[in-house]
C-alpha positions in Angstrom: 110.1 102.3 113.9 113.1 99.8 113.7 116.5 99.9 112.0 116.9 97.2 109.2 119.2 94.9 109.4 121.5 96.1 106.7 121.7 99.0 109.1 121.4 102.8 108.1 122.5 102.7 105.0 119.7 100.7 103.8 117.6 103.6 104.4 119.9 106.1 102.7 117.9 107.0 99.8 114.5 108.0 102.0 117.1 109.7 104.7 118.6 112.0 101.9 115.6 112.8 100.7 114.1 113.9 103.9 114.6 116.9 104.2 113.8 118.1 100.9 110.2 116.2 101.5 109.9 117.7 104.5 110.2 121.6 102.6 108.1 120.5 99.7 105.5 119.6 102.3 105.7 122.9 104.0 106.3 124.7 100.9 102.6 123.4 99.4 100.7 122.8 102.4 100.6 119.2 102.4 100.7 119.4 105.7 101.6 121.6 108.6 101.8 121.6 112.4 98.1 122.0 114.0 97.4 125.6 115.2 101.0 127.0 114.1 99.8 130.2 114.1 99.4 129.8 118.2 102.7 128.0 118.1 101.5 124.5 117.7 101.1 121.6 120.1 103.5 118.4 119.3 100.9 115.5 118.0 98.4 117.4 116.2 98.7 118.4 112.6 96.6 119.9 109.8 96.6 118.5 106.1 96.0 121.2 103.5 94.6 121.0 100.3 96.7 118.8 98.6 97.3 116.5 101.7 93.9 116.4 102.7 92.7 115.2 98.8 95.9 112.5 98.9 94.6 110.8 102.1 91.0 111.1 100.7 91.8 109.1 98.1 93.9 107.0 99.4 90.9 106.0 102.1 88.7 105.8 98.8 90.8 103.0 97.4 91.0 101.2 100.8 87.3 101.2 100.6 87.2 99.8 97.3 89.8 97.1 97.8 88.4 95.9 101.3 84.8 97.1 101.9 83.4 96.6 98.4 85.8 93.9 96.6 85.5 91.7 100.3 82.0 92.9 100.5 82.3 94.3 104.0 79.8 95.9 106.3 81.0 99.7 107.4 79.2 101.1 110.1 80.1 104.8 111.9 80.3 104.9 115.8 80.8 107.2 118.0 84.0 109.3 119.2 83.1 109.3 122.5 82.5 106.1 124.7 81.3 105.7 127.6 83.9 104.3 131.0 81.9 101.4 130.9 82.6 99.9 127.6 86.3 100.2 128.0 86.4 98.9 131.0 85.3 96.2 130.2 87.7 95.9 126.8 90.5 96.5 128.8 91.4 99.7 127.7 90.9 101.6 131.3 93.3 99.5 133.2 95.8 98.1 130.6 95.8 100.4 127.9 99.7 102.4 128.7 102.5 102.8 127.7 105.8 102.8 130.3 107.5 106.3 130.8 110.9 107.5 132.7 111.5 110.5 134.3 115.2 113.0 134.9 115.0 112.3 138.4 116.2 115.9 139.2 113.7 117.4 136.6 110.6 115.7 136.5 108.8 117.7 134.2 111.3 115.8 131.2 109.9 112.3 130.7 110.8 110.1 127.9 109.0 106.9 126.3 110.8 104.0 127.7 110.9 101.8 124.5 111.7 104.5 122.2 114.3 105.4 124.3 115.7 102.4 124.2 115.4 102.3 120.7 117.8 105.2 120.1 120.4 104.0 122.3 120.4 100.6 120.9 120.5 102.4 117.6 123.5 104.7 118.7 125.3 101.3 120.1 124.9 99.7 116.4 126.6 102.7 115.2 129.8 102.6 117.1 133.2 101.7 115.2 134.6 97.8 116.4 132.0 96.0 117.9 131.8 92.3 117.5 129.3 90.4 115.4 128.2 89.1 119.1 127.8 92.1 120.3 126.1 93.5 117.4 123.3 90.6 117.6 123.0 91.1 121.2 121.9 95.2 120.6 119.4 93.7 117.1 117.9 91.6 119.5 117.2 94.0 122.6 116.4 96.5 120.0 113.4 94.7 118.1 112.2 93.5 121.9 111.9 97.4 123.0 108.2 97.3 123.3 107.7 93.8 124.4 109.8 94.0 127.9 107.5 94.3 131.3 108.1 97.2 133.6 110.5 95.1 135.5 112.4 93.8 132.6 113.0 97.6 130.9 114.2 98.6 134.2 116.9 95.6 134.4 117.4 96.9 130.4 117.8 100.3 131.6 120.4 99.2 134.2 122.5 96.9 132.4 123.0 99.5 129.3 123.2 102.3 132.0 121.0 104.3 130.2 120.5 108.3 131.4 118.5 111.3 130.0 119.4 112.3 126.7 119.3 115.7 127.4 121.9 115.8 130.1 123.0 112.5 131.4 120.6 113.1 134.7 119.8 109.3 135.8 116.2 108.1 135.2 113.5 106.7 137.6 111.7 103.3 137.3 109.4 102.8 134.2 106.1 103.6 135.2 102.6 103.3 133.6 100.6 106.1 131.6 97.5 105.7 130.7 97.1 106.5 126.8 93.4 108.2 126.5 91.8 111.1 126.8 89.1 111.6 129.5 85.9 113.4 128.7 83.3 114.3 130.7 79.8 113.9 129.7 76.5 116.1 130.3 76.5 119.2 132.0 77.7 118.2 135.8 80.2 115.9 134.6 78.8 113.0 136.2 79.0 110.5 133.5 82.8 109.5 132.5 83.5 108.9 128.6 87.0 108.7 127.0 87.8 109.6 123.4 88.0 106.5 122.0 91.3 105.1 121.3 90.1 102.9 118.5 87.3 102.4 115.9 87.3 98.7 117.0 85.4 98.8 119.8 82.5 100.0 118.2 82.0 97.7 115.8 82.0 94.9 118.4 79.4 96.8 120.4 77.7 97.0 116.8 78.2 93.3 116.3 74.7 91.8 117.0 73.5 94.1 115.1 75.3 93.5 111.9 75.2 89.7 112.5 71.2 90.0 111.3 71.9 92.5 109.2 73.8 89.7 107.2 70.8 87.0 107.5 72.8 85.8 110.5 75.1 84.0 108.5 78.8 83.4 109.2 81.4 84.5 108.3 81.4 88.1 108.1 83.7 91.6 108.2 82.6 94.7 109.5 84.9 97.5 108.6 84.8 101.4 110.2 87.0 104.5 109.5 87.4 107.3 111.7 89.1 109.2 114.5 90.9 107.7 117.3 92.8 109.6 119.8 95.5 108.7 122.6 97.9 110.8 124.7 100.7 110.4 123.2 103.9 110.2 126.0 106.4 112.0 123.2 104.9 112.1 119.8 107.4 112.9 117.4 108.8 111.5 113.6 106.0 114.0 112.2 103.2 112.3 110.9 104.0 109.0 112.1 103.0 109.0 116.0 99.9 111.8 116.7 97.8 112.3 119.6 94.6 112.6 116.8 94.9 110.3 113.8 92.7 108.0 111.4 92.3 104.5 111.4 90.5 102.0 109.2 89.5 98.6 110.8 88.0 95.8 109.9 86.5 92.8 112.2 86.0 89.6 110.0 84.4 87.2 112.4 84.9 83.5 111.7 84.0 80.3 113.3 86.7 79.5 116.0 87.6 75.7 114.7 87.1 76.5 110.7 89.5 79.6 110.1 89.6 78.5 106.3 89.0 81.6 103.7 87.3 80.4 100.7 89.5 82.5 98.3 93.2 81.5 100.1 93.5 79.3 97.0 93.4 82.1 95.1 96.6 84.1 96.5 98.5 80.9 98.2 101.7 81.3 96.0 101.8 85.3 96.8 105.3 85.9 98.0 105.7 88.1 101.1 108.8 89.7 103.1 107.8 88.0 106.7 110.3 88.5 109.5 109.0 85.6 111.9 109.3 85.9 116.2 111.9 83.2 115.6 114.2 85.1 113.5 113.9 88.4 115.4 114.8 86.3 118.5 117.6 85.2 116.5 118.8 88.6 115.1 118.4 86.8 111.8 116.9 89.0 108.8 113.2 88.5 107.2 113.0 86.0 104.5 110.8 85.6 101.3 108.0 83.0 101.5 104.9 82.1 99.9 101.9 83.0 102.2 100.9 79.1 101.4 104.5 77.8 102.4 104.0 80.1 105.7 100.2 79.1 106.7 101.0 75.3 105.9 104.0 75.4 108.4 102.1 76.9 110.9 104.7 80.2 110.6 101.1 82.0 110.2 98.4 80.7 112.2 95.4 80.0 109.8 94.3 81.0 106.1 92.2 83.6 106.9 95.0 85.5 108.6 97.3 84.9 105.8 94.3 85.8 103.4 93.9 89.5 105.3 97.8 89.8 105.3 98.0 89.2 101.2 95.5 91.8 100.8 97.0 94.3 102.7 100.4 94.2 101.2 98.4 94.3 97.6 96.6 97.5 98.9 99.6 98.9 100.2 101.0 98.5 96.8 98.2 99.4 94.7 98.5 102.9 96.4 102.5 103.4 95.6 104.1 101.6 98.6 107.0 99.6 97.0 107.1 95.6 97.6 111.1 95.1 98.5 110.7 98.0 101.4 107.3 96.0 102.6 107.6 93.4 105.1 105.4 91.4 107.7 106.6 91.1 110.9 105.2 88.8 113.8 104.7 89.9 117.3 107.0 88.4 119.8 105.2 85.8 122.5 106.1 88.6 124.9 104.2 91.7 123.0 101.5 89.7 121.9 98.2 89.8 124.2 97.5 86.5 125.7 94.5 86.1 124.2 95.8 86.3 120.8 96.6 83.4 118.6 98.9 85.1 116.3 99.6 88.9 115.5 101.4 90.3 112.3 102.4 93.7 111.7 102.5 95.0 107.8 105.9 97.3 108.7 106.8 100.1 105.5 110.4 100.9 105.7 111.1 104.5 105.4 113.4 107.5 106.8 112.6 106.7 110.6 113.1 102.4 109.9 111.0 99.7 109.4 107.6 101.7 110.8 104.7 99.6 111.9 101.4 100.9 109.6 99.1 97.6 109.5 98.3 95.5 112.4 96.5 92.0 111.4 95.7 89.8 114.5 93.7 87.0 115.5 91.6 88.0 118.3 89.9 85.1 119.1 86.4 85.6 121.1 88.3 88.5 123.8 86.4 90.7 122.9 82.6 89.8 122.5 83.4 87.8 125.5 84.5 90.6 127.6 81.2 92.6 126.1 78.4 89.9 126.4 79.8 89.7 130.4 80.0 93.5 131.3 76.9 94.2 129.7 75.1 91.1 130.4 73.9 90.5 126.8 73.9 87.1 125.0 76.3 88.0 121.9 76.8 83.9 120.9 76.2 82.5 117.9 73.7 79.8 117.3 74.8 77.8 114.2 72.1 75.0 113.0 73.4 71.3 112.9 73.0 69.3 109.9 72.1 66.4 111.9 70.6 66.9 115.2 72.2 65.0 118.3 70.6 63.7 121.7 71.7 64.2 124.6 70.9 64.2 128.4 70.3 67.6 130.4 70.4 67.6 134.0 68.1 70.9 135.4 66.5 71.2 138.5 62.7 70.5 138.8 59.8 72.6 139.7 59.9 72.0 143.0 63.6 72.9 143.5 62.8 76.2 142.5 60.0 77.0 144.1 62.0 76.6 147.1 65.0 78.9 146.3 62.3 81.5 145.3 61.3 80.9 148.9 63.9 81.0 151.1 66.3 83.4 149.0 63.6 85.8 149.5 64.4 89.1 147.1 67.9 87.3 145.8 65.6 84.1 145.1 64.8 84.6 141.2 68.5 86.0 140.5 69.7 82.9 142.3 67.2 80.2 140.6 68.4 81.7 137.1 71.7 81.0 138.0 71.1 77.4 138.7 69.3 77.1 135.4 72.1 78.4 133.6 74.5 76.2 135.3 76.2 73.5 133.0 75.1 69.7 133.5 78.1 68.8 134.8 78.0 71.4 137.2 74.8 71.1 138.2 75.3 67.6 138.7 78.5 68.2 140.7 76.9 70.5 143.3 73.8 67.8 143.3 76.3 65.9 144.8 78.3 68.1 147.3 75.2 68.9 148.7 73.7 65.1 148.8 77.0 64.3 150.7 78.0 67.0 153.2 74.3 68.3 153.6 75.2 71.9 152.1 77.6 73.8 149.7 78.0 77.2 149.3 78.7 79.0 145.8 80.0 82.5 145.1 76.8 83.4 142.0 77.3 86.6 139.8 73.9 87.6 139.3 72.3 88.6 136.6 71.7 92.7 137.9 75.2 92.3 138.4 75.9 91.9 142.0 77.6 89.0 143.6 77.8 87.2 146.5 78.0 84.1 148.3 74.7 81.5 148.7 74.1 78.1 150.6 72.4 75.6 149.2 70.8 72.7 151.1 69.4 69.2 149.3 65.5 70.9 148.7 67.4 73.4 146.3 69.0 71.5 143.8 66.4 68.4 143.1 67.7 67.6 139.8 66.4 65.6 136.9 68.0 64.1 133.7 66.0 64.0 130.2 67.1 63.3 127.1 66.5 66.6 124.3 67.2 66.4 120.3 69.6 69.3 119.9 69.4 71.3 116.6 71.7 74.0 117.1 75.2 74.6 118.4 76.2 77.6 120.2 79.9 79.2 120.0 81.3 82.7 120.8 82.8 83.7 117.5 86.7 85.0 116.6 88.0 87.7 115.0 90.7 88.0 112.8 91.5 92.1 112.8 93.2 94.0 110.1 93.9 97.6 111.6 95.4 100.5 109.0 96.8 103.5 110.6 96.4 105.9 107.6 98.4 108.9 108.8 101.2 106.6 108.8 100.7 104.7 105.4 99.9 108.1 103.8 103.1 109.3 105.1 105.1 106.3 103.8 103.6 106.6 100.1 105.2 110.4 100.5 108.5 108.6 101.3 108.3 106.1 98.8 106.9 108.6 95.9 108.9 111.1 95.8 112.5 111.4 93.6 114.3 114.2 92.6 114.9 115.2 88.9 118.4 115.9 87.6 118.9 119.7 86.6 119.3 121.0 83.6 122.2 122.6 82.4 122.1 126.4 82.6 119.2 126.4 85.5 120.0 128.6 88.1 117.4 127.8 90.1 118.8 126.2 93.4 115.6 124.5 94.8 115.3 120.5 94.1 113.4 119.7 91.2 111.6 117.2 93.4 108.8 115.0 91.9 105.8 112.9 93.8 105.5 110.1 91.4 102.0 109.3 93.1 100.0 106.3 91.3 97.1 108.0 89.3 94.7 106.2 91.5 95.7 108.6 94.8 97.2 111.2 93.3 95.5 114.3 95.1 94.7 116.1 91.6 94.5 114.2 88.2 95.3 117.0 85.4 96.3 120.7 85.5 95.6 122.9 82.9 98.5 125.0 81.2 98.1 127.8 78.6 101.1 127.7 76.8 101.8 131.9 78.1 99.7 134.7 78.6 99.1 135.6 75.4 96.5 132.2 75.2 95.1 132.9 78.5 93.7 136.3 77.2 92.2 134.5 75.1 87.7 133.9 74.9 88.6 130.1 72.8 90.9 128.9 76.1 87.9 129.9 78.4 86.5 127.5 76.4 88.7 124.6 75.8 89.5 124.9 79.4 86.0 124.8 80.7 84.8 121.7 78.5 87.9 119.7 79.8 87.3 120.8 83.8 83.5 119.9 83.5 83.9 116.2 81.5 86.9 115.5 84.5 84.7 116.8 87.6 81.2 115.0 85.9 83.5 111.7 85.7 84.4 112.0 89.5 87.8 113.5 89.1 89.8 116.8 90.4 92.0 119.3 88.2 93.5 122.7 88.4 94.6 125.6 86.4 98.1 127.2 86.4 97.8 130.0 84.5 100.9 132.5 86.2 103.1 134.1 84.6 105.7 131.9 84.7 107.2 129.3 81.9 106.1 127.0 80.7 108.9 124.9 82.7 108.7 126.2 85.7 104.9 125.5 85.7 105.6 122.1 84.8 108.0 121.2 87.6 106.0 122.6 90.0 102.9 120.8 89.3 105.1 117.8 89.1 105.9 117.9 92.6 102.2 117.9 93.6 102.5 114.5 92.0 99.7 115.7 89.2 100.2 112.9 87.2 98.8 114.5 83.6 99.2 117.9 82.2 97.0 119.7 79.5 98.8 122.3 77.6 96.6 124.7 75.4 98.5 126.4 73.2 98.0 128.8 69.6 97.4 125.9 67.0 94.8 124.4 70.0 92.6 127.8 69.5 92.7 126.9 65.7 92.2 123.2 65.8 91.0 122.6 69.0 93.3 119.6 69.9 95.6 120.0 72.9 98.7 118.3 74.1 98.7 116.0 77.1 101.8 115.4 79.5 102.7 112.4 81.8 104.9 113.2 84.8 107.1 110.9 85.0 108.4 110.2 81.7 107.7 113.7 80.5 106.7 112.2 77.0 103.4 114.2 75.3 101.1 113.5 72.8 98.5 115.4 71.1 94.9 114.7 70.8 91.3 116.8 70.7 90.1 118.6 74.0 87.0 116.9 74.1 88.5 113.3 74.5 90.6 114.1 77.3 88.0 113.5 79.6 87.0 110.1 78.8 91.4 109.1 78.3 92.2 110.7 81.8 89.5 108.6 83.5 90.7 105.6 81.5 93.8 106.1 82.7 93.1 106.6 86.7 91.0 103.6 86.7 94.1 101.5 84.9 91.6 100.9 81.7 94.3 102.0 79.9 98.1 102.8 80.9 99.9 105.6 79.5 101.9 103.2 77.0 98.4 102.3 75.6 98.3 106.2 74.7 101.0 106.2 73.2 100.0 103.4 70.9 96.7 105.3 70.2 98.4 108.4 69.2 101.6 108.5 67.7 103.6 111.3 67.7 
């Protein structure tokens, strides 16, 4: 998470609140350390009823909004991969984050960045510093996780940075590996990994889709699932676990034409975008239109800035509020070099700005990486309007018929090697050879061993001819949009909840806290309420009661019953802060005229209406048909 620039006390209202969200989500099971009952293990955490129907919901609308509106392919792969497949993305060698040690305790380690973070943060806080100095610690603060292990260690000296816990000095930064290994099959002899992202999968899966969708481009393929890494220090609750849920989507596109067909559509959408430049600078975000930023190459093409305008309309659409939503672009230091441009969708809350959305060009790194290791052909073959002649230099007959010869067993592997060989470099090695009588290659093989071969002038007899090409052939990009939903179901928590005034007289000292979740997420859409016990003795409220639950649950949507013996009020507030957003009261004239009164949370304002149309309203109402001021309108009081 980062600090925004206004400092803390731009975060003041989701700090105060902390603590009180923190008891409320104890209090109802929201969510609770994993395995408490053994103690617990830092990372891992259980969502309860409530919390586990929230972030159902909230997944439900990022399907809607991404997989069916964008008409996306979702596929479901597997948690365990084998050692192969991320080796070859990367993930086995580069996949780490850098950790120090107490150097007389080395069981206490510390993530280096974070680290850093804090004590930039605790440097910002202290009385009399200069402007200068001020902008130096901003800047070193937002580069935390971008510094190499040799420049974090110069950071660490400069700043003279020690153990929190006792001032011990620190070692070097060193390496640790993020995933979890798993062995596979009963001797253990095949190595898998839990997966430490859903992406990988769908580029494994990529061919597939591709005919899936006629072989047409361009296309998305979305998945949601598990990922897993071993966290160095998880901590900040929800917001960094060793187990969490991502969604991701891979939209593939044609590396030269990165134009989205519906930009047009959102250009003048005004984002919060807090560019490399400005965080090099120490300077603040800024507003600008995504047009304005694609168009002055601040974003890198349309269909990133597409992918970045629907993400901060799904963020919204779910409760997240627009001025604490920015964008923030990955400095040329944290960025991977095969990226073109990298964005992150950042939700400020009690810890800082906190990073929930990746969206990153990719370019072809991936299927590259794949269509090498595994040796499959994963290009793209796109049909030319007008075909184009050209020449092709390939070797003839008789050249291979003499490599098969004399490279004895290697001769095939070697003679597909020269057929796959460019023209140019065919004809360059035609040459070498021609001149100096031999020339020796180092040839990856098709089985996938390597070695050294000498080729003499009998081998690499070449001929031109001209051929009509039809079709083109590419590797295509991605453009990745990657959702961490722990942490974006943690921020609509943040940015939902408010605490209501007390009343004069209440002794109760708890908050009256209130989740003013949107309808669409809210973990349960109505409770029902007799209005005292009296009603719920009653054969008529079975009645009324059952004919509401059953319309709600046939039209798709949750409710409960709070029929205790408390008041009236007390039932209220405490349904309020499960962020139900609509209650049902049934109360002595209902069991005469059948009509009941409905409740909205936040405003608290009722109107009355009969029990069997509260079925069709409430659905109206959590699919924004109708908004609770259209109600109103409907029935007056």
């Amino acid at each position: 998470a980062r600090r925004s620039p206004g400092g803390p006390g731009a975060m003041s209202v989701f700090e105060r609140n902390r603590k009180d969200l923190e008891d409320l989500c104890k209090r109802r099971f929201v969510f609770r350390q994993g395995s408490e009952i053994y103690g617990g293990v830092s990372g891992f955490f259980t969502y309860g009823p409530p919390g586990c129907a929230l972030k159902t919901n909230i997944i439900q609308q990022w399907r809607n909004h991404f997989v069916i509106e964008e008409a996306l392919m979702e596929i479901e792969d597997t948690y365990i991969m084998p050692r192969p497949v991320l080796k070859a993305s990367g993930h086995v060698d580069r996949f780490s984050d850098f950790l120090v040690r107490d150097v007389k305790d080395e069981k206490k380690f510390f993530r280096a960045d974070k680290l850093l973070e804090d004590v930039m943060d605790a440097k910002l806080n202290e009385k009399g510093i200069t402007e200068a100095v001020k902008k130096e610690y901003t800047a070193v603060r937002n580069q935390a996780d971008a510094y190499s292990q040799e420049e974090l260690y110069d950071v660490f000296k400069k700043y003279a940075i020690k153990s929190p816990d006792n001032g011990n000095d620190l070692t070097e930064p060193e390496p640790f590996n993020l995933m979890f290994p798993v062995p596979i099959g009963p001797a253990g002899l095949i190595q898998g990994f839990l997966r430490p992202e859903t992406a990988q999968g769908i580029f494994l899966n990529y061919k597939f889709c591709l005919e899936q969708n006629a072989n047409r481009l361009p296309f998305g393929c979305a998945q949601i699932g598990k990922s897993f890494r071993n966290e160095i220090a998880p901590r900040a609750g929800l917001t960094r676990q060793r187990e969490f849920t991502q969604a991701e989507i891979e939209y593939f596109v044609k590396p030269t034409d990165k134009r989205h067909p519906k930009f047009a559509g959102i250009k003048k959408t005004k984002l919060l975008l807090f560019s490399s430049d400005r965080q090099l600078k120490a300077e603040p975000h800024e507003e600008v239109t995504i047009g304005d930023a694609v168009s002055s190459g601040m974003v890198n093409n349309e269909t990133l800035g597409y992918f970045m305008v629907r993400t901060f309309t799904f963020l919204t659409s779910i409760g997240i509020r627009p001025e604490h939503c920015r964008f923030r672009q990955h400095l040329p230091t944290e960025m991977a070099h095969y990226a073109c441009d990298c964005w992150d969708a950042e939700i400020e809350t009690c810890y800082g700005w906190l990073e929930c959305v990746g969206i990153a060009d990719r370019a072809c790194f991936d299927l590259n990486a794949h269509a090498e290791a595994a040796k499959v052909d994963l290009a793209y073959r796109e049909a030319l309007e007008t075909p184009i002649e050209r020449e092709v230099t390939e070797i003839t007959k008789a050249a291979g018929i003499a490599v098969m010869k004399d490279f004895k067993k290697a001769g095939r592997l070697v003679k597909e090697w020269l057929e796959k060989l460019s023209s140019e470099d065919l004809r360059a090695l035609n040459e070498e050879v021609n001149k100096s009588g031999q020339a020796t290659r180092n040839c990856s093989l098709s089985d996938g061993s390597s070695g050294d071969y000498t080729f003499l002038p009998n081998h690499v007899v070449c001929q031109t001819k001209k051929e009509k090409q039809t079709t083109t052939t590419f590797m295509p990009g991605v453009v990745e949009p990657s959702f961490g939903i722990d942490r974006i179901l943690f921020s609509v928590l943040e940015h939902a909840y408010y605490a209501r005034p007390k009343e004069e007289g209440d002794g109760d000292k708890q908050t009256r806290g209130v989740l003013a979740f949107s309808a669409t997420v809210a973990p349960y859409k109505l409770t029902i309420l007799p209005q005292d016990q009296r009603i719920a003795r009653e054969n008529k409220y079975e009645d009324l009661k059952d004919l509401i639950r059953k319309r709600i649950a046939a039209l798709g949507h949750s409710s409960t019953v709070d029929d205790s013996a408390a008041t009236l009020g007390k039932r209220y507030a405490r349904n309020d802060e499960l962020g139900i957003p609509f209650a049902c009261t049934v109360d002595f004239d209902s069991l005469k005229d059948e009509c009941v009164t409905l409740r909205e949370r936040d405003s608290m304002r009722q109107v009355r209406l009969k029990a069997d149309k509260v079925g069709g309203l409430l659905h109206d109402l959590c699919t924004a048909r109708k908004s609770w001021q259209d109600v109103l309108a409907m029935y007056p009081s």
